[in-house]
VEXVEXKE-703547 format. One record per residue (C-alpha): x, y, z; residue in three letters. Coordinates in steps of 0.5 Angstrom, whole numbers, padded with zeros to 4 digits, always signed. Example, Ala and Ser with C-alpha at 12.3 -4.5 7.8 and 13.67 -1.06 7.14 Angstrom:
+0025-0009+0016ala+0027-0002+0014ser
# end
This chain:
+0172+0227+0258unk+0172+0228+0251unk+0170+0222+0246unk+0169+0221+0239unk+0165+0216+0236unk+0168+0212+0231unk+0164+0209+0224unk+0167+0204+0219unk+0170+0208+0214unk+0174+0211+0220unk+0177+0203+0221unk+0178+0202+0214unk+0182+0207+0213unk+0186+0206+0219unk+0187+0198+0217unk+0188+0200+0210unk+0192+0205+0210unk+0188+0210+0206unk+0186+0217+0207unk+0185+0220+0214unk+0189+0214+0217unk+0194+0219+0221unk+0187+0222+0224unk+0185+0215+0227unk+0192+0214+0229unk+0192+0220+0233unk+0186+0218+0237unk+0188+0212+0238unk+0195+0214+0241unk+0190+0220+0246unk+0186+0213+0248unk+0188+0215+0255unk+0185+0222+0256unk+0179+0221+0251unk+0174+0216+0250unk+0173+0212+0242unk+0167+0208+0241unk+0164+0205+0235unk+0157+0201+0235unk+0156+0194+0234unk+0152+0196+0226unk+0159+0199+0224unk+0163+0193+0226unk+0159+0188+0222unk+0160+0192+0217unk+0167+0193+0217unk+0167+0185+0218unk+0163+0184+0212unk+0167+0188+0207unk+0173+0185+0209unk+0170+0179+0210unk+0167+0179+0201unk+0173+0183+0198unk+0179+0178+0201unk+0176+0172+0205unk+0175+0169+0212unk+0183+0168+0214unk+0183+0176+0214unk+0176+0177+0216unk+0178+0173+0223unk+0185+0177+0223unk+0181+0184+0222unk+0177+0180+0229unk+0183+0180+0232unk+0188+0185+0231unk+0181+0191+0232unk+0181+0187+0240unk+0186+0190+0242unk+0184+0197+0240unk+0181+0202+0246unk+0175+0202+0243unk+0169+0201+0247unk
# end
């Protein structure tokens, strides 16, 4: 099984619409013939950024919303 490793910029781009958010939609839409992993380090970045630029409300809607993603 092939997989892919993905980094904040890559769950930024996807949450935000921004360049390269089709590649990430792709992936997702293939999660049942491939493998999408990301590292703790990279979540908490990702955290963090939405966390300081728009507050707890979205940073815990960010929490909830990348839960439901096949990522391991």
């Amino acid at each position: 099984m092939k997989s892919y490793v993905l980094d904040s910029y890559s769950i930024i781009a996807y949450f935000e619409k921004d360049t390269g958010y089709e590649k990430i939609i792709d992936l997702l839409s293939r999660s049942n013939n491939i493998l999408l992993l990301m590292n703790i380090i990279n979540w908490g970045e990702v955290y963090y950024i939405i966390l300081r630029e728009q507050g707890s409300d979205k940073a815990s809607l960010f929490e909830k919303n990348f839960e439901k993603l096949p990522l391991t």
